[in-house]
VOFIKE-343923 format. One record per atom (N, C-alpha, C, CB): x, y, z negated; residue in three letters. Coordinates in steps of 0.2 Angstrom, whole numbers, padded with zeros to 4 digits, always signed. Glycine has a CB too. Layout:
<rs>
XYZALA
...
</rs>
This chain:
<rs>
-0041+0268-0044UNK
-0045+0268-0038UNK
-0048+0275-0037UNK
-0051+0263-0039UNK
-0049+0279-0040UNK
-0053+0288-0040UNK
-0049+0290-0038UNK
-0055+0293-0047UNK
-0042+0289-0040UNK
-0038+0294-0035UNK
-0037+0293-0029UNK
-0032+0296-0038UNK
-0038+0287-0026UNK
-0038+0286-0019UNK
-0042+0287-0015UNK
-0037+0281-0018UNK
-0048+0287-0019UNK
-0054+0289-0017UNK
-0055+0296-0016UNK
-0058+0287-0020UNK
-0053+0301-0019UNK
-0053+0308-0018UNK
-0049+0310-0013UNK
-0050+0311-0023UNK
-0041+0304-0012UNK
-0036+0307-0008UNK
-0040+0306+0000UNK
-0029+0301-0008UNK
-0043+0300-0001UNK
-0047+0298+0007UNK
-0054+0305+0009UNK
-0052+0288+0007UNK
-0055+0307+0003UNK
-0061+0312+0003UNK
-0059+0316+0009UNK
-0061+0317-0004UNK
-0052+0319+0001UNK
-0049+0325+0006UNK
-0045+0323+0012UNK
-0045+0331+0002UNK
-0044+0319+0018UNK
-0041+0318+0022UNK
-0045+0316+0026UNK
-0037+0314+0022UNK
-0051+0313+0025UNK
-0059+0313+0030UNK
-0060+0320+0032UNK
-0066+0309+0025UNK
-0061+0325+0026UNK
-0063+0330+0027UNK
-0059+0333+0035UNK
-0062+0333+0022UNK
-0053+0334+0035UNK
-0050+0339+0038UNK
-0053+0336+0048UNK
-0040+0338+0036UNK
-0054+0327+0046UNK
-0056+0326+0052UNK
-0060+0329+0058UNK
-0058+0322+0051UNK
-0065+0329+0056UNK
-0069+0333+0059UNK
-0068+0339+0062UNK
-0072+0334+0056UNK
-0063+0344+0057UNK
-0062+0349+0059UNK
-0058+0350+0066UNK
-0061+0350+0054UNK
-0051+0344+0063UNK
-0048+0342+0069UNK
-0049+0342+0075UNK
-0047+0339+0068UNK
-0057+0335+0078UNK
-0062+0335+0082UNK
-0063+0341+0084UNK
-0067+0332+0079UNK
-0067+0344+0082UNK
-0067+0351+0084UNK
-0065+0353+0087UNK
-0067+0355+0083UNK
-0061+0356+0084UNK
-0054+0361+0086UNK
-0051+0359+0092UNK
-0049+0361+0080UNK
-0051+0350+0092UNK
-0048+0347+0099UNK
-0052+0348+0104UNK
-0047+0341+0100UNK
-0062+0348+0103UNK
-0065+0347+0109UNK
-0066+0356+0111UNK
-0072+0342+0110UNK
-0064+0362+0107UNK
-0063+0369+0109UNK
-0057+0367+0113UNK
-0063+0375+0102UNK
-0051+0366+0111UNK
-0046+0365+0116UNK
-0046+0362+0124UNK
-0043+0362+0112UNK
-0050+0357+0123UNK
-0052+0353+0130UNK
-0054+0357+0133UNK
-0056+0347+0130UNK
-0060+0362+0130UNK
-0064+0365+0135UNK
-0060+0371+0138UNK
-0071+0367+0133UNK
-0055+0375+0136UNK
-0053+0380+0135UNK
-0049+0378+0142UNK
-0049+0383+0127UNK
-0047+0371+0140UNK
-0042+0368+0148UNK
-0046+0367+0153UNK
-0038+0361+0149UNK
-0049+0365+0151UNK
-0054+0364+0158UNK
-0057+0372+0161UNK
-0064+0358+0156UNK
-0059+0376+0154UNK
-0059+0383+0161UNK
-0055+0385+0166UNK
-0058+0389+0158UNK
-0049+0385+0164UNK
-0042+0385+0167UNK
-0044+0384+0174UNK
-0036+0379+0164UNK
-0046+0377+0176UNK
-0045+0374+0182UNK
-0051+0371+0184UNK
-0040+0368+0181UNK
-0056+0375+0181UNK
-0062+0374+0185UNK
-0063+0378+0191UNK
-0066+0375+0181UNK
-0065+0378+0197UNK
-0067+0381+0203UNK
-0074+0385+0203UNK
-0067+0376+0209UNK
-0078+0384+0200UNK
-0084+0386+0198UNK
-0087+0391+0193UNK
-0085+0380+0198UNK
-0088+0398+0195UNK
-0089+0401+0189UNK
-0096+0395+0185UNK
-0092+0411+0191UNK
-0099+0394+0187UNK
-0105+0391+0183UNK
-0101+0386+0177UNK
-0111+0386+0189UNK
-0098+0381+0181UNK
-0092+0377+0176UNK
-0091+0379+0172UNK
-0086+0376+0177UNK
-0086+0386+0173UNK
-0081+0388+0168UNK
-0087+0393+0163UNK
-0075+0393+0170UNK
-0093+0395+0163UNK
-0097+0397+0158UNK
-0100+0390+0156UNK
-0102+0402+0161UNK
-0101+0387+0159UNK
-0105+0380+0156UNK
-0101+0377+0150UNK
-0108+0374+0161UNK
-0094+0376+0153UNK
-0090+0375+0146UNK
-0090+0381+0140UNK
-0081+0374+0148UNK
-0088+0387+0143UNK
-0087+0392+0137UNK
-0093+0392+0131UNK
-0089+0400+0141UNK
-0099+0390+0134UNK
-0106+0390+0130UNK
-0105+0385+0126UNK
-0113+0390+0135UNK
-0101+0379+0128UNK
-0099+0373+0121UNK
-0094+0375+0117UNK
-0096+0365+0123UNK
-0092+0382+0117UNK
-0086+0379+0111UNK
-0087+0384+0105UNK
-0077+0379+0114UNK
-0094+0388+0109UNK
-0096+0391+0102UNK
-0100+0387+0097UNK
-0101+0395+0104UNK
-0104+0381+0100UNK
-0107+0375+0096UNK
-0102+0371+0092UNK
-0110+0370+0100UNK
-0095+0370+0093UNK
-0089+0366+0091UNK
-0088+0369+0086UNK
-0083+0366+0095UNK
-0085+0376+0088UNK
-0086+0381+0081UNK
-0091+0383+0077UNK
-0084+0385+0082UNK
-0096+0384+0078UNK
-0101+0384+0073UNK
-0101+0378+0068UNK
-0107+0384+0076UNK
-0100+0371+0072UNK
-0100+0365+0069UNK
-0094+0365+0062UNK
-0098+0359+0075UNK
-0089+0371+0063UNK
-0083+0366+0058UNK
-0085+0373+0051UNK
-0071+0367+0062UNK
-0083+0369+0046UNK
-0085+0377+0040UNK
-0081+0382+0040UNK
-0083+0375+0031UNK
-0082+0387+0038UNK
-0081+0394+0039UNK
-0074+0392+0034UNK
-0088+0401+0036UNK
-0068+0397+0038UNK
-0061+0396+0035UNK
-0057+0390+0038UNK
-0061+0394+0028UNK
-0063+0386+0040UNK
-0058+0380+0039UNK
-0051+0380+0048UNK
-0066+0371+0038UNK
-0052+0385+0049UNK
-0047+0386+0055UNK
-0041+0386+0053UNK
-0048+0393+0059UNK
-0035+0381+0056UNK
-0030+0383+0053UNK
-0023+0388+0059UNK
-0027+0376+0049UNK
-0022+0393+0056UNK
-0017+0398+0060UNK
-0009+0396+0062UNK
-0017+0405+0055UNK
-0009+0390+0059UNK
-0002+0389+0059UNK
-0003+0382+0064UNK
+0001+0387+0051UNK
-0008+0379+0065UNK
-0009+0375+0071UNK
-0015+0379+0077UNK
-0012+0366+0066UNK
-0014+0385+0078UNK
-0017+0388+0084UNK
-0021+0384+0092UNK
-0012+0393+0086UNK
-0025+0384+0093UNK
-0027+0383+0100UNK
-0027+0389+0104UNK
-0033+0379+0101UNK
-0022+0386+0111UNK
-0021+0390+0115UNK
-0029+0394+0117UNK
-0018+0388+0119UNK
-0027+0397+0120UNK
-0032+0405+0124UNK
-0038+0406+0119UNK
-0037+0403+0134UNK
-0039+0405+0109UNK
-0044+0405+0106UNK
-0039+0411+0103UNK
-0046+0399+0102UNK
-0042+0416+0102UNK
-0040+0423+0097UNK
-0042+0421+0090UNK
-0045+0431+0100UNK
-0042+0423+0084UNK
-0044+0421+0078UNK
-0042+0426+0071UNK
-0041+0415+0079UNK
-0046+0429+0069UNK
-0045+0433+0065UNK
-0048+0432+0058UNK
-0046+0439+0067UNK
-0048+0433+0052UNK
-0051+0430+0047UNK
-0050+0436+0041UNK
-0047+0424+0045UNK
-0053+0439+0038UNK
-0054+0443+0031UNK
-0057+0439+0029UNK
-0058+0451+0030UNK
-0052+0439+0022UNK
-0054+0434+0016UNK
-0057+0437+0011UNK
-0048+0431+0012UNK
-0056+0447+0009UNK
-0060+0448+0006UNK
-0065+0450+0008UNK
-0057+0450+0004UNK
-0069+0450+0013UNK
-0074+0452+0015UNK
-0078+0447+0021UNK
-0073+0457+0017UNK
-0075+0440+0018UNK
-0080+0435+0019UNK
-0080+0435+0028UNK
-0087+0437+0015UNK
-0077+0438+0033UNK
-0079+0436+0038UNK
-0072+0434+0043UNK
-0083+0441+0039UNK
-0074+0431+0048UNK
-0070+0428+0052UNK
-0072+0427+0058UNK
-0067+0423+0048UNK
-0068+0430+0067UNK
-0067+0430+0074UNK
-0063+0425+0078UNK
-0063+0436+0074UNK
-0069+0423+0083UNK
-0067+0420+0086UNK
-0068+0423+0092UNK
-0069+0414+0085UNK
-0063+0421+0096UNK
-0064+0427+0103UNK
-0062+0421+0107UNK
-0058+0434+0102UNK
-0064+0420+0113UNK
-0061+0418+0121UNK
-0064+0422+0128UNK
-0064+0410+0121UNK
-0060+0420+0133UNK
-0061+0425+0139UNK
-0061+0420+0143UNK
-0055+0431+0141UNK
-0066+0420+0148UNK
-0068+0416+0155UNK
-0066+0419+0162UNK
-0075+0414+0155UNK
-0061+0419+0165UNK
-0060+0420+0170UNK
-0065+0420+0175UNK
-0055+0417+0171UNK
-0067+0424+0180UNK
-0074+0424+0185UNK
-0070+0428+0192UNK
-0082+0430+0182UNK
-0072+0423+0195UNK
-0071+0427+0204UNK
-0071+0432+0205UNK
-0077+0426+0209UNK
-0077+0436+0200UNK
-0075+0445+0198UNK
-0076+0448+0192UNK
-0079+0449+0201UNK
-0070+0448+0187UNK
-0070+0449+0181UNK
-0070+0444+0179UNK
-0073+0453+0179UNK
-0070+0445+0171UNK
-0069+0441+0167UNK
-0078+0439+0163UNK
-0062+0444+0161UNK
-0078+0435+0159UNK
-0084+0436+0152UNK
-0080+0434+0146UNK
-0091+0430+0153UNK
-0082+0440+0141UNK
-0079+0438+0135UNK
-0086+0436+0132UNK
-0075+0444+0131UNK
-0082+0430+0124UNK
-0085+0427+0120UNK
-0083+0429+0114UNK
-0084+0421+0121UNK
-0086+0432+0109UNK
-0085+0435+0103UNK
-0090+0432+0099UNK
-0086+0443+0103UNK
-0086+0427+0094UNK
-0090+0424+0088UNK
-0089+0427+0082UNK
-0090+0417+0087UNK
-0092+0431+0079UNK
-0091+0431+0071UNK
-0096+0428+0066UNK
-0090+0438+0069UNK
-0092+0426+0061UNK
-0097+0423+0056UNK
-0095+0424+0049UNK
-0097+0416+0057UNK
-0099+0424+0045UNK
-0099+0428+0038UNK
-0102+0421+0035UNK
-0104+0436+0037UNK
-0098+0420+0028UNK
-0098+0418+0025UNK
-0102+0418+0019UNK
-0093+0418+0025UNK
-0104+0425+0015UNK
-0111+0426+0012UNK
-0114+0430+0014UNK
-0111+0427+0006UNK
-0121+0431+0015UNK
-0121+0424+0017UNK
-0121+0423+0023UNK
-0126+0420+0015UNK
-0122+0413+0023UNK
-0120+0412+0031UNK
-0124+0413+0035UNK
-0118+0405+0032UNK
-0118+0418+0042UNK
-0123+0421+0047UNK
-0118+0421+0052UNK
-0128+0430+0046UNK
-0120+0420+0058UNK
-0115+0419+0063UNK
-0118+0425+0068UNK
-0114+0411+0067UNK
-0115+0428+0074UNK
-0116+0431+0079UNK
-0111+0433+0084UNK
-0120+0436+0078UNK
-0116+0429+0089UNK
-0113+0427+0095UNK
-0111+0435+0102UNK
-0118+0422+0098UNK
-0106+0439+0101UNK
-0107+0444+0108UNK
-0105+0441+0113UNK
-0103+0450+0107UNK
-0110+0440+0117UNK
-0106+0437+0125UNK
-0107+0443+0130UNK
-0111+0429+0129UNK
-0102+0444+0134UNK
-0103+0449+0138UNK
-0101+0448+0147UNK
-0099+0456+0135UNK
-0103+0447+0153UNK
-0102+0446+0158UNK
-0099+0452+0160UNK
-0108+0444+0160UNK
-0095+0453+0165UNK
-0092+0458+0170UNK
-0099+0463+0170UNK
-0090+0455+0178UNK
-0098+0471+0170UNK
-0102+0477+0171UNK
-0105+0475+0164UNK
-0106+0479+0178UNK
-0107+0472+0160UNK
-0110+0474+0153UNK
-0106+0478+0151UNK
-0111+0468+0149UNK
-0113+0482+0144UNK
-0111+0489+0143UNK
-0104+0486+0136UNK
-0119+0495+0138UNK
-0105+0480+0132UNK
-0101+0477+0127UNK
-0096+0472+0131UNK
-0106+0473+0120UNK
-0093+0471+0138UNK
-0088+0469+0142UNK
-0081+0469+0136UNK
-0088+0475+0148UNK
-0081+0467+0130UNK
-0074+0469+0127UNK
-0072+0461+0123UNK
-0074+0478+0120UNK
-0065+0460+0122UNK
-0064+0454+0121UNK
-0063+0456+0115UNK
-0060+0451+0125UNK
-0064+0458+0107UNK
-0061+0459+0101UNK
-0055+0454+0100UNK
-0066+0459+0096UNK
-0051+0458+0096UNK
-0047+0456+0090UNK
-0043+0455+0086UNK
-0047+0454+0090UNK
-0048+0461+0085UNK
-0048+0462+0077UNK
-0051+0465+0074UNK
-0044+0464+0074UNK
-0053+0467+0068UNK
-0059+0469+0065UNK
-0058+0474+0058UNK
-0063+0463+0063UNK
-0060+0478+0056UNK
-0060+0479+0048UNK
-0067+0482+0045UNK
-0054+0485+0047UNK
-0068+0479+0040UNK
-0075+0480+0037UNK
-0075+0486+0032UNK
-0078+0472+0032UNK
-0079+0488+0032UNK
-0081+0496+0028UNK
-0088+0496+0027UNK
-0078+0503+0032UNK
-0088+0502+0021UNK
-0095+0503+0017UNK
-0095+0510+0021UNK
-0095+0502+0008UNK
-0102+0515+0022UNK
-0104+0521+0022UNK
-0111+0521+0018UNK
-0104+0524+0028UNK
-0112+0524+0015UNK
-0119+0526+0011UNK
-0121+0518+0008UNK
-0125+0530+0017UNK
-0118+0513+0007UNK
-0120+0506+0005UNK
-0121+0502+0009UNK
-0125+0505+0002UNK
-0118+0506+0015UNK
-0122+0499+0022UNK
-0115+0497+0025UNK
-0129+0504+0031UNK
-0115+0489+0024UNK
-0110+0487+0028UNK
-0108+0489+0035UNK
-0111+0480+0028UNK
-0101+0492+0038UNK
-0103+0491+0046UNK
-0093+0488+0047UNK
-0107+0501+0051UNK
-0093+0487+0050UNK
-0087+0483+0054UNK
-0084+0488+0060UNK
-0090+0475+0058UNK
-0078+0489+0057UNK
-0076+0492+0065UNK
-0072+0488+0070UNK
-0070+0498+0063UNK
-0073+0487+0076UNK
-0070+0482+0080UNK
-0066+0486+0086UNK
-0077+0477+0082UNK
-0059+0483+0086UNK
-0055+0484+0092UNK
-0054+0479+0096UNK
-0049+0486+0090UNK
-0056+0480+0102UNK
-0055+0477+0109UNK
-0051+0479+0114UNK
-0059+0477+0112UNK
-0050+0474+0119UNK
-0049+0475+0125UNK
-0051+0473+0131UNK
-0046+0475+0126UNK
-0050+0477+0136UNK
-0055+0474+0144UNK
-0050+0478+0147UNK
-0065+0478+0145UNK
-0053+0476+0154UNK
-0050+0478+0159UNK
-0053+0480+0167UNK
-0046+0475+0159UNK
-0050+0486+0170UNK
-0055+0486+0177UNK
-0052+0485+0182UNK
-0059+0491+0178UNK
-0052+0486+0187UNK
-0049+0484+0194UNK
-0042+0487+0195UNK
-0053+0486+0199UNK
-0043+0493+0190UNK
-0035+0498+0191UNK
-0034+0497+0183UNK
-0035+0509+0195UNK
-0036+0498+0181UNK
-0032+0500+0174UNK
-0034+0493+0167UNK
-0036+0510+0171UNK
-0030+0497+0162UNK
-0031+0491+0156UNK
-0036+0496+0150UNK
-0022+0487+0151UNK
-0041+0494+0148UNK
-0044+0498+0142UNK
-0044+0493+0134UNK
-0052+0498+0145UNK
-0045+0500+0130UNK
-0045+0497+0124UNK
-0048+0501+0120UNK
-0039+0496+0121UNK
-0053+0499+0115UNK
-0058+0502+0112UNK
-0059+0501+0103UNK
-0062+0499+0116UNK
-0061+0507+0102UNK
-0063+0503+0096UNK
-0072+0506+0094UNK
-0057+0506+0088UNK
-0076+0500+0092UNK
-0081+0503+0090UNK
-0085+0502+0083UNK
-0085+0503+0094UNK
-0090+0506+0081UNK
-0091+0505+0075UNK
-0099+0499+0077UNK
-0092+0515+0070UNK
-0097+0493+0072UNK
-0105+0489+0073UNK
-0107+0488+0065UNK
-0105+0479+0078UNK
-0113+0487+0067UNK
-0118+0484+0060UNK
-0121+0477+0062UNK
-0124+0489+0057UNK
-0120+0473+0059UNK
-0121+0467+0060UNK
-0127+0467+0055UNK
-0115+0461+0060UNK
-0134+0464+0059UNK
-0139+0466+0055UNK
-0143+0457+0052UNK
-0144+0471+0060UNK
-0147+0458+0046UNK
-0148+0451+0042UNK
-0151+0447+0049UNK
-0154+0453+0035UNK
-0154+0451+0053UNK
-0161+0447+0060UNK
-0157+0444+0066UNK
-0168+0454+0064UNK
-0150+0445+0065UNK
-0144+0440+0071UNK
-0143+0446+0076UNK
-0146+0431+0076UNK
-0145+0456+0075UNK
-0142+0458+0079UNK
-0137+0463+0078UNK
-0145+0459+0084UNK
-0136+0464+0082UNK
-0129+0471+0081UNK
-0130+0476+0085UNK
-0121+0469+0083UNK
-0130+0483+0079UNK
-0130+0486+0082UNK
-0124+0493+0083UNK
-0135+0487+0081UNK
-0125+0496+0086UNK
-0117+0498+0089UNK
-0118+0508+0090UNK
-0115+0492+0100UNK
-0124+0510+0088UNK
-0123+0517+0088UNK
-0123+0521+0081UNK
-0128+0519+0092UNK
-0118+0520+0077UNK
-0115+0522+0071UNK
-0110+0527+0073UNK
-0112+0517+0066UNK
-0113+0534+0071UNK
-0106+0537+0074UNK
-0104+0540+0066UNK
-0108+0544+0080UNK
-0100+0535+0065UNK
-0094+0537+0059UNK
-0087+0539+0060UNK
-0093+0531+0055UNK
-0085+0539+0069UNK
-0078+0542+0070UNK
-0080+0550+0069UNK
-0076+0540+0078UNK
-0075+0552+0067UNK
-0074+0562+0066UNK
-0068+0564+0069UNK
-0074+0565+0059UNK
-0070+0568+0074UNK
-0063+0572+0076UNK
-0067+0581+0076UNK
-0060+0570+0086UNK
-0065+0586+0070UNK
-0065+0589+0068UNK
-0074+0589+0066UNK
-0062+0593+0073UNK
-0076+0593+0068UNK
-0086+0592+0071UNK
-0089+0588+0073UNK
-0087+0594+0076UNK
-0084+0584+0078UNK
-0087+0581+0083UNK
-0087+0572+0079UNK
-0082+0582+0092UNK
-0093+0571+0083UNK
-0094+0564+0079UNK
-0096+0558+0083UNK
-0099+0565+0073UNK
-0091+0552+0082UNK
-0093+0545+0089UNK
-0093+0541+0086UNK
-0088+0544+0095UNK
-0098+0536+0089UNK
-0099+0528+0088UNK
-0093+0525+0090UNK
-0104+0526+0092UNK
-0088+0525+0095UNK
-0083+0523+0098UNK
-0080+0527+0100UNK
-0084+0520+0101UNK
-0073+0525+0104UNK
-0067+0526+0106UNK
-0065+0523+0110UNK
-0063+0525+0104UNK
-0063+0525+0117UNK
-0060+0522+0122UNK
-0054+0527+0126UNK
-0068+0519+0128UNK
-0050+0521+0127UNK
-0044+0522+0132UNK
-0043+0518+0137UNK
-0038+0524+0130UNK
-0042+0522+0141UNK
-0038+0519+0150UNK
-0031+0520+0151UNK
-0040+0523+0156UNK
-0030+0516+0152UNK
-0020+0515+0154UNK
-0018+0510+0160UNK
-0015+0511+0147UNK
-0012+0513+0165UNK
-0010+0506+0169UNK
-0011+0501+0167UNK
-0005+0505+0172UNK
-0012+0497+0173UNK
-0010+0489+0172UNK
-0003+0487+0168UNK
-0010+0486+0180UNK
+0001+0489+0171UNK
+0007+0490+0170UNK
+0010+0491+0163UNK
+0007+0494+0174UNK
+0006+0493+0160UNK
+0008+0497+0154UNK
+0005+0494+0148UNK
+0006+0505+0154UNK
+0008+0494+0141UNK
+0007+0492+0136UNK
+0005+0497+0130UNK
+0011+0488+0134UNK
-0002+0495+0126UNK
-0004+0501+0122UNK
-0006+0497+0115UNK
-0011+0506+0127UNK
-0003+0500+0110UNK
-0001+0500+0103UNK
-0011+0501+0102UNK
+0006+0506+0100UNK
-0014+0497+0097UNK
-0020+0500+0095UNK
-0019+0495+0089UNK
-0028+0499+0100UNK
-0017+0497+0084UNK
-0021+0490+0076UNK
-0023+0494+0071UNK
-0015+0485+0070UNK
-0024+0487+0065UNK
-0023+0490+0058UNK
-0018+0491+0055UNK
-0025+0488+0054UNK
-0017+0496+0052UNK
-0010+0496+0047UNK
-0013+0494+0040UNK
-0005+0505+0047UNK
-0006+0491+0038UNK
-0005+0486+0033UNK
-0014+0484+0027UNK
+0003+0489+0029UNK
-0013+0489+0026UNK
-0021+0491+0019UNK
-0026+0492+0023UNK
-0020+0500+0015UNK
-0026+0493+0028UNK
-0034+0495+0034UNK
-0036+0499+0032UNK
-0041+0490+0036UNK
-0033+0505+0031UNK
-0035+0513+0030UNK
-0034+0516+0034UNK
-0033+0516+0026UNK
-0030+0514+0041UNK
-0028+0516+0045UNK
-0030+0513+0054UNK
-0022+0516+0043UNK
-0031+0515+0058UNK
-0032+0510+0064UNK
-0025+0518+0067UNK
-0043+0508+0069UNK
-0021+0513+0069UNK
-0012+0517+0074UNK
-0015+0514+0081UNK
+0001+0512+0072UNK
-0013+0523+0085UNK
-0014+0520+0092UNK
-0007+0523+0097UNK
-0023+0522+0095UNK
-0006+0523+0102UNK
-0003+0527+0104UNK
-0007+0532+0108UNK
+0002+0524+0106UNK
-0002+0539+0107UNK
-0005+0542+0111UNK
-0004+0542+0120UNK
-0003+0547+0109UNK
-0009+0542+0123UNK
-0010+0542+0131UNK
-0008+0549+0133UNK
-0018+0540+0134UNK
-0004+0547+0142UNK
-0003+0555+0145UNK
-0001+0549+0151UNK
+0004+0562+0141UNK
-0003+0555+0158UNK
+0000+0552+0164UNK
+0009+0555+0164UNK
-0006+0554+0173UNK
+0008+0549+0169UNK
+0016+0550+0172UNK
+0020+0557+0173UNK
+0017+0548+0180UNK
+0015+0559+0177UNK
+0015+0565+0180UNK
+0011+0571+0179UNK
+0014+0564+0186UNK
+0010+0576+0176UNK
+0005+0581+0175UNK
+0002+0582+0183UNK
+0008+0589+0170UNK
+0002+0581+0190UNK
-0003+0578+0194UNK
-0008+0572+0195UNK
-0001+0578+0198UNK
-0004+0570+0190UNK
-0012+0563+0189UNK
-0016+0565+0184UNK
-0010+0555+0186UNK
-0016+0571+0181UNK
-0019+0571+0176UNK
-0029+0568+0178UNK
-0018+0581+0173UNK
-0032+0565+0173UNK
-0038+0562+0174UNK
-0037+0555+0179UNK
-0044+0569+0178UNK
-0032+0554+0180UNK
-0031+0547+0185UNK
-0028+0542+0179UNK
-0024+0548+0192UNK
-0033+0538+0176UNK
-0030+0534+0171UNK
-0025+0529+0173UNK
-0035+0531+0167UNK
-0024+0525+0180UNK
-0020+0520+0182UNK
-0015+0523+0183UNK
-0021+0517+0186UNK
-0012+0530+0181UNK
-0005+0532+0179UNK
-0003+0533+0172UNK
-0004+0537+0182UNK
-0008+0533+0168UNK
-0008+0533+0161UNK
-0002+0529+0159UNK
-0015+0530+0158UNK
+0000+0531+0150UNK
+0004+0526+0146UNK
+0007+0529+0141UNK
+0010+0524+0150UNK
+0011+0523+0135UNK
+0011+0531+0128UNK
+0017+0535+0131UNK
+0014+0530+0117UNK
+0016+0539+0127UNK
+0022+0545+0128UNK
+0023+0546+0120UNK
+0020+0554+0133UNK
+0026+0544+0117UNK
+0030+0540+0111UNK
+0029+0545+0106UNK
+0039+0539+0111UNK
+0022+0546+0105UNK
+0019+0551+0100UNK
+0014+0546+0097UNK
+0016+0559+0103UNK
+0009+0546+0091UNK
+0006+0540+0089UNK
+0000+0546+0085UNK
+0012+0532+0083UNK
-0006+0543+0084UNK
-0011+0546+0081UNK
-0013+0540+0078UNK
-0017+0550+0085UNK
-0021+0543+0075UNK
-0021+0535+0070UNK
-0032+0539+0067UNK
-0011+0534+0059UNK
-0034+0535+0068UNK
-0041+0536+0064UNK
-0040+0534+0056UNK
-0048+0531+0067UNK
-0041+0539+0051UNK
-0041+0535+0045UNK
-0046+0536+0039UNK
-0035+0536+0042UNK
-0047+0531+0033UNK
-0051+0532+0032UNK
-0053+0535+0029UNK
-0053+0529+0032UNK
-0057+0540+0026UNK
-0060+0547+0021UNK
-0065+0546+0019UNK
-0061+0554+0022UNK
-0067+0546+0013UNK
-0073+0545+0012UNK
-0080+0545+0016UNK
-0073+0549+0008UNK
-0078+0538+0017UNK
-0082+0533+0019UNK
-0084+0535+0030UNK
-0089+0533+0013UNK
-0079+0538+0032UNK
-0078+0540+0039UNK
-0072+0538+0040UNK
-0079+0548+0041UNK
-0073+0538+0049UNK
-0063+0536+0049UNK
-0061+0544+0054UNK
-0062+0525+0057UNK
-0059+0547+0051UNK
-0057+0554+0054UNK
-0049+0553+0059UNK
-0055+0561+0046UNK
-0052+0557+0065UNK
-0044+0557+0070UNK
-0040+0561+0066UNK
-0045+0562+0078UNK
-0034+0557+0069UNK
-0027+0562+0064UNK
-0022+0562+0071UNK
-0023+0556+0054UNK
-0019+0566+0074UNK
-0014+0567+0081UNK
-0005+0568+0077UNK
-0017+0578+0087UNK
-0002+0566+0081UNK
+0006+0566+0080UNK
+0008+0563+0075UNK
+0008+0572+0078UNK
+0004+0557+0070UNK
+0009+0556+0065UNK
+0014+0555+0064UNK
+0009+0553+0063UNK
+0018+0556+0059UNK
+0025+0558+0057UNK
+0029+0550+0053UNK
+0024+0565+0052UNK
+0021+0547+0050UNK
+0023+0541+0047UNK
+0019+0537+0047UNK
+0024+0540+0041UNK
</rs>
């Protein structure tokens, strides 16, 4: 009888999660086909509760819900939940992350023309001088072109984040973030490589050297750079070779 009892333990457990995970899904459809920006935010705003509801990890990647992004560091205790709400004009992104020790969740919501407008995902955590900070890559977009970003945040013990750490280095010069613009049209390489010592991006250039500064002609031109990490900075590096 104990072992049956453990079996139903663990099989009750997963339930819930399940639940969840289905009523995030439901709402994710109903954004779809809602006519109403108010609608489609009023659902968005439940399926952060859904997920706050299920335990940290317990997302499984091999049974995905559609339009949910979802990233997870296991050795750094934290884990991305991302959704995008379609609006009459632009989009609103939903960026949950939540940390595991200890447990602290925070919520980036961002409406069309906000300054944090970006959909993450994916993330890599790093130390400078002892202080946790999270590098985060995104994307957005604007009426002509596609953007992608990366910035440095510190997620702080009082639920906020802050975002002006300038730990990027290119020679001297030193930034909180990174942004590019490229067509609609076009697709642009930004991750982590394998070890997350690396964020590979491709390099941008327009079509035509007469568009130069016109980013909705942008796109790679099959050369690749990469920020990496050096004692405890992420330094620009142009042309890699590998």
């Amino acid at each position: 009888m104990k072992w049956f009892w453990i079996l139903g333990v663990l099989l009750g457990a997963g339930g819930p999660v399940r639940a969840q995970m289905d009523s995030v899904a439901i709402r994710l459809e109903k954004i779809k086909t809602a006519t109403e920006d108010s609608v489609r935010l009023e659902y968005a705003g439940e399926i952060e509760y859904f997920i706050r509801s299920s335990a940290f990890g317990s997302y499984r990647t091999e049974k995905p819900v559609k339009y949910l992004r979802y990233k997870r560091s296991d050795d750094a205790g934290i884990e991305l939940f991302s959704w995008a709400v379609p609006l009459r004009e632009g989009q609103a992104f939903y960026n949950l992350f939540r940390f595991k020790n200890p447990e602290r969740s925070y919520l980036i919501k961002a409406l069309p023309g906000d300054r944090m407008a970006w959909l993450f995902y994916d993330f890599v955590p790093f130390e400078h001088q002892k202080q946790g900070y999270v590098l985060l890559l995104g994307w957005s977009k604007t009426r002509n072109t596609n953007r992608k970003a990366v910035w440095v945040a510190c997620f702080h013990p009082d639920g906020t984040v802050t975002y002006n750490h300038p730990l990027l280095r290119k020679g001297e010069s030193r930034s909180a973030s990174l942004t590019f613009e490229y067509a609609l049209d076009a697709s642009m390489l930004l991750k982590q490589d394998k070890n997350g010592k690396r964020i590979l991006f491709d390099h941008l250039a327009p079509t035509d050297p007469k568009y130069e500064g016109y980013f909705m002609f942008y796109g790679p031109d099959a050369s690749c750079d990469a920020l990496v990490l050096k004692k405890e900075e992420w330094w620009y590096e142009e042309n890699l070779t590998n």
